[in-house]
N, C-alpha and C positions, 0 to 999 in steps of 0.2 A: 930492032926486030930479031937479029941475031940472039942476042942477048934473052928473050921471052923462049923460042925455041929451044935453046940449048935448057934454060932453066926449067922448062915443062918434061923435058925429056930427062935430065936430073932429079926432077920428083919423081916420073911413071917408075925408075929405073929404081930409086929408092924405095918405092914403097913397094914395087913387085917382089924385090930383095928381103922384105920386112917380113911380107906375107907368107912367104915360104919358110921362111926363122920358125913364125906361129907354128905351121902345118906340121913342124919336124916336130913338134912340143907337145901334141897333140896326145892325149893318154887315152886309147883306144888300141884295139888290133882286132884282127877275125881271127877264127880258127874251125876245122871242121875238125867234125867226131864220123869216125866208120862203125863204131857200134858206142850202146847205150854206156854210161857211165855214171859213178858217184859224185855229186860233190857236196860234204857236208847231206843234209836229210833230202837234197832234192838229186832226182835222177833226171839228167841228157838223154833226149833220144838219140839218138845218127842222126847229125845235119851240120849245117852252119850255122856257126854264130857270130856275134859280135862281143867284145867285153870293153868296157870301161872300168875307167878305175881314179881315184880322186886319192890324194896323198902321196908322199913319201916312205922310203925307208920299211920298216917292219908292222905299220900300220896302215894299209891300204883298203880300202873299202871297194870293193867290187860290185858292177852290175854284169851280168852275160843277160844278151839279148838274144832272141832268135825273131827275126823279121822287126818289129819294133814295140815288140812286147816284152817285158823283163820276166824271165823267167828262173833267176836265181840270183841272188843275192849272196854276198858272204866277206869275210876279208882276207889280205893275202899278204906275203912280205913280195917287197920290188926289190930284187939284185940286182948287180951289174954282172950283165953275162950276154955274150954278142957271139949269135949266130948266124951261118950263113943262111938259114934257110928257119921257116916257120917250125916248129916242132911242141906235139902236145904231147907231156908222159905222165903214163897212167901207172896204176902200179895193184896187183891183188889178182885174184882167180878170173877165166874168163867169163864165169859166172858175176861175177858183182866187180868191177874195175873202178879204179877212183883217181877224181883227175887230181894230178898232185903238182905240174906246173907245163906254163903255158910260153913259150920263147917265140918271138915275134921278128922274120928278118927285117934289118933297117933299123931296127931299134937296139938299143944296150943296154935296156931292162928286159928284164921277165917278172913275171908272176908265180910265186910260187907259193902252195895251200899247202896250209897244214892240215893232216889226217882229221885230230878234231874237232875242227871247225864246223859251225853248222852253217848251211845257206838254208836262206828261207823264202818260200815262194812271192 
């Protein structure tokens, strides 16, 4: 009886352990914008968003969503570069700004776009 116990509690203990491995892996992050921005042909308004991303290295293919609608599209390169805190930089006039990379805390990649990239709706 000992014996089913301990081994139940050695699975819940392993797989809770497993599952949490997945969640770190997870290629996603938010980010909010306090005013409008570029990226590639499509413009952000101010808001939050969410972005995903599928690949490695210097070819990453990007979604940003805003609630669960995809609102742009594009691709990015993923660095290793590890901050303590969430940070979005933009770079151009405060008339026309253009997001150029996105650092996510927790994580040891970033997203970073090139100027001329297009996103597409």
């Amino acid at each position: 009886m000992k014996f089913v116990k301990y081994s139940a509690l050695l699975v819940f203990v392993a797989f809770s352990l497993s599952s949490g491995v997945f969640a770190k892996d997870r290629n996603e992050g938010k980010f909010s914008l306090t005013e409008p921005v570029q990226i590639g042909s499509t413009r952000l308004k101010a808001g939050n968003y969410k972005v995903t991303w599928e690949g490695t290295g210097a070819d990453v293919q990007v979604k940003i969503l805003q609630g669960k609608d995809v609102v742009a599209t594009t691709s990015a390169k993923l660095v290793d570069k590890s901050l303590p805190q969430d940070a979005v930089t933009l770079s151009g006039t405060s008339g026309m700004k253009t997001l150029e990379e996105i650092d996510f805390s927790g994580k040891k990649q970033a997203l970073v776009f090139a100027a001329a990239e297009t996103a597409h709706n």
